[in-house]
N, C-alpha and C positions, 0 to 999 in steps of 0.2 A: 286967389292963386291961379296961375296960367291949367290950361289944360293941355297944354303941348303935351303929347309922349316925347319926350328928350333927356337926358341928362338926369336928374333924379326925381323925376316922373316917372320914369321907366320902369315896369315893373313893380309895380307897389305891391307891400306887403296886404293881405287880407285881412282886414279886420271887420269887412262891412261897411266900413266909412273911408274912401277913398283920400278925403280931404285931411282926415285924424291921421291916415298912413303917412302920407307927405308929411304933416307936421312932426310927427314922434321919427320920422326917418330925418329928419334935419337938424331937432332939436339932437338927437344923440352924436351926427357927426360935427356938429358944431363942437363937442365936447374935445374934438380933434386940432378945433382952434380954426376950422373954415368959415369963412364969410361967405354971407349972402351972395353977393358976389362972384365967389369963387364956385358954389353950388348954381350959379343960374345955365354955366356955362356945358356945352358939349364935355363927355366925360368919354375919356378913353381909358379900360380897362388893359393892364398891363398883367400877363401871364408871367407869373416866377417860378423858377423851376429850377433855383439851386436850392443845392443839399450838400451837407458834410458828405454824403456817400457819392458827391456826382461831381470829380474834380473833370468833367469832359464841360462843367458849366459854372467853371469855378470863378469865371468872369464876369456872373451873371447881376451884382449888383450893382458893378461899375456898369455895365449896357440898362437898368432900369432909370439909373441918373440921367444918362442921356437921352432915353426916350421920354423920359419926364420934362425935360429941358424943351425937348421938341415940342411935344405936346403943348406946353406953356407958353412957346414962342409963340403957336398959332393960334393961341385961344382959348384952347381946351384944359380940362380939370384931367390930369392922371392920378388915377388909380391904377396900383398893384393889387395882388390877392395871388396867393400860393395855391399849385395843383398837386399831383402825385409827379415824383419824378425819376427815371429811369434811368438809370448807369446798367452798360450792358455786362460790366465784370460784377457788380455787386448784387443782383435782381434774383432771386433763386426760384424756383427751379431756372427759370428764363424771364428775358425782358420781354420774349413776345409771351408772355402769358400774362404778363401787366397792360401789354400796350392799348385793349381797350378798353378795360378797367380806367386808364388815363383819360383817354377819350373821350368816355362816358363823364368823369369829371368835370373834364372843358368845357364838354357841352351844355351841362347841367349849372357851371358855375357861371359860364358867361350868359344862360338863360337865366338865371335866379337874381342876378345882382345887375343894379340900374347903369349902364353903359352902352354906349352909342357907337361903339368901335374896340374894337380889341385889336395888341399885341402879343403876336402867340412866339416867346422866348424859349428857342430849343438847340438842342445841339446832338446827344447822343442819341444813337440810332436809332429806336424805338419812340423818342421825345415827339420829335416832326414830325411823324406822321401821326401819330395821336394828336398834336394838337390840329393838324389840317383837317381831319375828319371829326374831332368834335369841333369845330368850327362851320366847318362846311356844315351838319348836323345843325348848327343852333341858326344858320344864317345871317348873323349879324356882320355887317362890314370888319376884314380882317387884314392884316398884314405878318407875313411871319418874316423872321428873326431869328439865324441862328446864332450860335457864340462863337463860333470858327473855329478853325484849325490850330492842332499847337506848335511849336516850333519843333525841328529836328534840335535828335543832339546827335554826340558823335564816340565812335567806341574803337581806339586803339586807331583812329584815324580816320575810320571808316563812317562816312556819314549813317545815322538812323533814325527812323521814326517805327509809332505802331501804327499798326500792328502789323502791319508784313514780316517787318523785322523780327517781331516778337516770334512768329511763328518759326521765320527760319532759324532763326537761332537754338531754337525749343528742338525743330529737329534735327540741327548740328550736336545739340546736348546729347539727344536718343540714340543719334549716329555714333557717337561718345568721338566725336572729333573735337569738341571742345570740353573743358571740365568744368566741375562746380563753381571755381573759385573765376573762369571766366565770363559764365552766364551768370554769375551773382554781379558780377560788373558791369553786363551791359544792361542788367537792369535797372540799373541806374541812371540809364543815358536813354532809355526808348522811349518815353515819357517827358520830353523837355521843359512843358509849359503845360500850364492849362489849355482844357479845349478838345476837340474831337481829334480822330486819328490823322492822324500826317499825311497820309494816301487814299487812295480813292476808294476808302470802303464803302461804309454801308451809310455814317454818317455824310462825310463829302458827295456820297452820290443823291442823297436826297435831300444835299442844300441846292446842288445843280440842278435838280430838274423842278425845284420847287421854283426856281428862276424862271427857268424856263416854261413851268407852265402860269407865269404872272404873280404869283402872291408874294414878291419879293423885290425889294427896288433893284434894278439894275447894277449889277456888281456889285451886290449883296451876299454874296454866296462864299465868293474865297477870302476875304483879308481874314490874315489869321488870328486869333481871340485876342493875343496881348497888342495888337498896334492900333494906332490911330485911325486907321482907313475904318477897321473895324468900330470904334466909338462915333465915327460922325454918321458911321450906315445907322446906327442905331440912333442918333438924332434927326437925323433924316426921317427913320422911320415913325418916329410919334409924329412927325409934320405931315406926313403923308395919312397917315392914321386921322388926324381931324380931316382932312379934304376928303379923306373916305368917310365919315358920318357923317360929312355936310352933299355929298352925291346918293349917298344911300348903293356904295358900289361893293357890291353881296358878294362872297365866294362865288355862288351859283353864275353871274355873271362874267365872271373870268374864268374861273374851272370848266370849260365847256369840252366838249369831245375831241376839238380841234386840240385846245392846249395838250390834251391829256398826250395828244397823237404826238406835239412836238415836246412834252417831256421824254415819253418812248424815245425821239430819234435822237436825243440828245443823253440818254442813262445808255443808248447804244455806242455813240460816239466817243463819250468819257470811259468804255471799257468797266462801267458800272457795276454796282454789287448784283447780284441776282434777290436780293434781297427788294431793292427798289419794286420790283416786277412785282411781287405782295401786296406793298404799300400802295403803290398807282392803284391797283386793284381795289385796296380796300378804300381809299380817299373816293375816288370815281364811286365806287357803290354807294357811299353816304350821297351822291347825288343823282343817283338812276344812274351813271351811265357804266355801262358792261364793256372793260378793256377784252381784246380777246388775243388768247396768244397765238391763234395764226399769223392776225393782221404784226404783230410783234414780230415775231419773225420773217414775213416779208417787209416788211422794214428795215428787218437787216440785214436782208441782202443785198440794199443798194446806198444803207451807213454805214461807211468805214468806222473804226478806231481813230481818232485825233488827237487826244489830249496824250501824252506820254506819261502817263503816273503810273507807281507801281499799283496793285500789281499785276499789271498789264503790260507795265514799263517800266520808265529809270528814275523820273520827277517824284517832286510830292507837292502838296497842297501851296505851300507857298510859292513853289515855283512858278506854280498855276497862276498865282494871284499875280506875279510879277510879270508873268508875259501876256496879263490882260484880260486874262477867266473869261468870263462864260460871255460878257460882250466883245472878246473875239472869237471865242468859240463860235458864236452865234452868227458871228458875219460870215464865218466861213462854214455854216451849214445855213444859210439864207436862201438857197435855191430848195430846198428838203422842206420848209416851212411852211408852217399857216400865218402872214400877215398878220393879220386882222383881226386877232385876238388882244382881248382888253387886257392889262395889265393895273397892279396896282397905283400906276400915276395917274389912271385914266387913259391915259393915250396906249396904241395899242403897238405891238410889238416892232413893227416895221418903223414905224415912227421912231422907236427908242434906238434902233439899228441906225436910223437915217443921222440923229443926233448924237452916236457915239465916237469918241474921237478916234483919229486916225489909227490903222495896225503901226508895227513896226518889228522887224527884225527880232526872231525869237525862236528857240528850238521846240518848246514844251505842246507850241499847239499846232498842228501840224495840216495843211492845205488837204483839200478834198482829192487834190490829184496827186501828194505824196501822203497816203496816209501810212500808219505802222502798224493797222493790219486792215485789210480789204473791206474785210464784214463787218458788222455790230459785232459787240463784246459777247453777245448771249445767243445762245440759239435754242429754237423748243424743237423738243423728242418726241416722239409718238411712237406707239406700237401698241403689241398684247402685252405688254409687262408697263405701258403707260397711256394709257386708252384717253384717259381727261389733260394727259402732257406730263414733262418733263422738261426742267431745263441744263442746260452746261453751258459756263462762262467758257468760250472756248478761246478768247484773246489772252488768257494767262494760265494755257495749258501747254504742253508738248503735244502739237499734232499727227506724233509719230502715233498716238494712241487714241488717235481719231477713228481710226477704220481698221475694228480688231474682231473677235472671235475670242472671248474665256470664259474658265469655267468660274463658276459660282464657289467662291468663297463665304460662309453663310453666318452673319451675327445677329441674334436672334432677338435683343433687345442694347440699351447700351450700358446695361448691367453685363452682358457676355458679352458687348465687345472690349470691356475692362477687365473681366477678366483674363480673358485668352487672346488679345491682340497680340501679346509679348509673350506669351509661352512659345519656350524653346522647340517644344513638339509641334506645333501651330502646322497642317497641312496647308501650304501655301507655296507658289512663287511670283514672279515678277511680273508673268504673263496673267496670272489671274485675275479676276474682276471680284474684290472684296465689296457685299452687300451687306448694308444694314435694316433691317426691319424693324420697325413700332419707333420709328423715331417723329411722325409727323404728328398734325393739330391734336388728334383724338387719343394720342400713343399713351398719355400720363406723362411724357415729358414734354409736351405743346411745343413741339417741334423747334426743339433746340438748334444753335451753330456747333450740332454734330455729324455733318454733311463730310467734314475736312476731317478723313477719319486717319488717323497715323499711320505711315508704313510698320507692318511688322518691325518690330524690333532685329530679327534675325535676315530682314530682308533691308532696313538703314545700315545695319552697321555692314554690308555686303558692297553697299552705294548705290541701292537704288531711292531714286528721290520723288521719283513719282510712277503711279499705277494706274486705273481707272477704280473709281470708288461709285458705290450708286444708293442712294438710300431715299427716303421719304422725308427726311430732316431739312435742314437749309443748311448754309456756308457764311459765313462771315463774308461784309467785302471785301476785308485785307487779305483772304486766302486764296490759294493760285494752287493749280494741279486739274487733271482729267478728273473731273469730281460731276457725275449726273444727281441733281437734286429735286425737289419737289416732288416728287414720282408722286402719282396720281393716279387713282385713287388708292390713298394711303392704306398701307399694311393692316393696324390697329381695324379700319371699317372694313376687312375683307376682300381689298386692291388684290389686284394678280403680284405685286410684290410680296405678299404673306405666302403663298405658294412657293414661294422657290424654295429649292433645298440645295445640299453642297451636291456640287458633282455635276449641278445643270451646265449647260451652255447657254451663255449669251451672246447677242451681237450688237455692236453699237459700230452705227453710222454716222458721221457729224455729218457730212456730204446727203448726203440722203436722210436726214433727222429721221434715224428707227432708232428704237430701243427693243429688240426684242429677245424670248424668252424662247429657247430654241426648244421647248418640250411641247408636244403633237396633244392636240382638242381634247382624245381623247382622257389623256393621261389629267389634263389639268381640272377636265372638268371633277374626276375621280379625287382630284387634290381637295376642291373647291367644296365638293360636297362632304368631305372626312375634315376642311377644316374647322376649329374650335378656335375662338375669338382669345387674345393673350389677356390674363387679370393684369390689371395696372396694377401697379408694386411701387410706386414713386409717390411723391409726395401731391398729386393730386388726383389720390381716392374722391372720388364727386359727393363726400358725403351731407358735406354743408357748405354754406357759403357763397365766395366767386367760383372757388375750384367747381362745385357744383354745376354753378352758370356757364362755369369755362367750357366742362364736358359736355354738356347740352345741347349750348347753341354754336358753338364755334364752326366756319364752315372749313371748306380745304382752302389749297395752295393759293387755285385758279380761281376762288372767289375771295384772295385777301385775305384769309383767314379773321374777317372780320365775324361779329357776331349776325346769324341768321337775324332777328329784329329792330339789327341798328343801322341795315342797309335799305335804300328807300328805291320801290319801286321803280322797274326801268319803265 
């Protein structure tokens, strides 16, 4: 028998006899009905990641036919194998308390089992970037995949998708400008098709810069789940998959500092989730490199907004796909770029720019010299109330509340911001700056999309539609409003956001990125030294377990909120 490491060599089981391993691992999948033959060959591992609970990947088995097909064209033996998989509505407490729980699977399953290349099949928000960092972790030549977008539908005429829609609708319900019997209807319509969200949330924005930074064939990112563009990406990519185990062309090789720098300019330009900013973080740390949110921010201050999607904009994801996604995107942020980054074809980015075909005429993505808003989507905060940063999507906020002065409205976990956000007595107006505390990594609730906190009830049904909100939680992509997130260092570890009380003053600058906490050294240090750590009360008591391991290792915002021993040396 050969000694190559390849294909089902790889990896052999322990038995002491390396050559007994081989045979008892061929003798059993031959039981599967493979030939000789079919095992001599390159094997590409296929990640599956549908679930009855995961209709964001309910496409998922019609895209593993295809990459099977690919793969076979060129040679290779595919193999599938199921991971954990994550639906951001169905995942409790949170999908990011799974996400590297997933991770760790990937890594561990595409190290454990004999394959020469993996495709990593993802779609909802927390999916991709677990599968990129356990991949990038295991090393092995990768291509990812996600399932796409789903279609709009439409409600009393009015085009919709989620989740933007979903939100506003949620708070035209609270506003009581619509009733039951009409939000029971347009939930039927915000969901069209399988597949991720229709707008540029948290899913869309980390199919786009996963393009962007190489691990994805070009124009991979938007056809939307149910059409054809979408099934030949996915044959494509098992073809692509074997010439990546025949190069031996690693995550570590394309994922380099530079890419990382041109997903930043491009998660800025698509008016991206604030989310993505985590993810880059935690993917970059499985490979030594340290993203840092200064350099982020001055990056966007000379990347406009481009792409017009809600909720930044007026498009959605298909639109995007129809006026040429992310290879006209790209052409028209080509001066902002690193060439010379490798990509999954091998050839590297510039190359794939020089061979894309011609633009034309389209409203959705929009020139460097007319953009539809000036700066990146995101900007980071600083101050005594966010010393390690903070960030606000400010492309889908009202900038009338960019540059304000309120007092602290104070919720103290998001057990009391349910209960009292809607009481009628609620001390509160429309000038104040509603804060939430113990909502980040270490809170007990692992830092939930409780960032997008509701207007008062007594203050919707008044008409006011947006506030400034500030807390240590995250935000969904789909959500839009003056919303300051990530605050750093979090509440729950003793952050100067565990200090505030009602009645403070704050100030927030988006011009000037402060976040600050208008209470004098003396008083806070006074605060700092009388404060008493909150007991977690939610369902991840650290007693046994992941929960356990969650509470332990887990870091903050600004390092990804990946696990302290699963990030590798910078």
């Amino acid at each position: 028998m050969s000694s190559d490491n390849k294909g089902m060599r790889k990896g052999l089981t322990s038995y002491g006899d390396s050559g007994f391993s081989l045979f008892l691992r061929k003798a059993f999948i031959k039981g599967a009905g493979y030939t000789d033959d079919a095992l001599d060959r390159r094997i590409v591992g296929i990640v599956d990641t549908g679930s009855a609970y995961n209709p964001c990947h309910g496409n998922s088995a019609q895209l593993i036919e295809a990459v099977k097909r690919g793969v076979m064209l060129s040679g290779g033996l595919p193999m599938d194998f199921p991971v954990i998989s994550i639906h951001e509505s169905f995942a409790s407490p949170t999908s990011m308390f799974l996400r590297n729980l997933m991770s760790m699977d990937v890594e561990e399953m595409i190290r454990a089992q004999p394959m020469d290349a993996v495709v990593l099949i993802g779609g909802c928000d927390k999916t991709v970037p677990a599968l990129l960092m356990g991949a990038a972790s295991a090393g092995l030549p990768a291509i990812q995949l996600v399932t796409g977008a789903m279609l709009t539908g439409s409600h009393d005429g009015v085009r919709v998708g989620a989740c933007t829609d979903c939100r506003r609708y949620w708070a035209r319900f609270r506003a009581q400008e619509i009733d039951e019997d009409e939000v029971a209807r347009v939930n039927n319509q915000l969901v069209a098709s399988v597949g991720t969200c229709s707008v540029m949330g948290t899913a869309s924005t980390m199919a786009c810069v996963v393009e962007a930074l190489g691990m994805m064939l070009p124009g991979g990112a938007s056809p939307p789940a149910v059409t054809a563009d979408r099934i030949r990406i996915a044959e494509r990519s098992g073809a692509t998959a074997v010439a990546m185990a025949n190069s031996q062309l690693t995550p570590a090789r394309i994922m380099s500092a530079e890419a990382f720098e041109n997903a930043l300019r491009v998660l800025l330009a698509i008016g991206g989730s604030t989310n993505g900013i985590i993810h880059l973080t935690a993917i970059a740390g499985r490979l030594g490199i340290k993203l840092d949110l200064d350099r982020l921010d001055a990056l966007g201050r000379d990347t406009p907004v481009l792409v017009d999607l809600k909720p930044s904009g007026l498009y959605y994801m298909e639109d995007f796909h129809k006026a040429g996604g992310m290879p006209a995107l790209l052409r028209e942020l080509r001066p902002l770029l690193h060439l010379d980054v490798l990509t999954v074809t091998g050839r590297t980015l510039g190359e794939e720019l020089d061979g894309a075909v011609a633009g034309f005429p389209q409203e959705v993505i929009r020139t460097l010299a007319h953009p539809i808003y000036p700066q990146g989507g995101i900007a980071v905060l600083r101050g005594n109330l966010a010393p390690a940063g903070a960030l606000i999507k400010q492309s889908a906020a009202d900038p009338k509340l960019f540059e304000r002065e309120g007092r602290a409205v104070v919720f103290e976990s998001l057990d009391d911001l349910a209960a009292r956000i809607d009481a009628p007595d609620l001390d509160v107006t429309a000038d104040d700056f509603l804060v939430l505390q113990n909502a980040g990594p270490k809170s007990g609730y692992a830092m939930p999309e409780a960032g997008y906190l509701p207007i008062p009830t007594k203050l919707s049904r008044a008409g006011v539609k947006d506030m400034v909100r500030i807390s240590d939680a995250r935000m969904s992509g789909t959500a839009f409003g003056a919303i300051v997130l990530h605050v750093s260092p979090e509440a729950a570890i003793g952050g100067p956001l565990a200090l505030v009380k009602n009645g403070d003053r704050i100030r927030l600058s988006v011009s000037a990125r402060k976040l600050e906490l208008l209470v004098d050294e003396a008083e806070l240090a006074r605060r700092r030294s009388a404060h008493r750590p909150r007991e977690v009360d939610s369902k991840l008591r650290a007693e046994r377990g992941y929960a356990k391991l969650y509470m332990q290792s887990v870091l903050q915002a600004e390092d990804g909120c990946d696990f302290d021993f699963l990030r590798k040396a910078s």
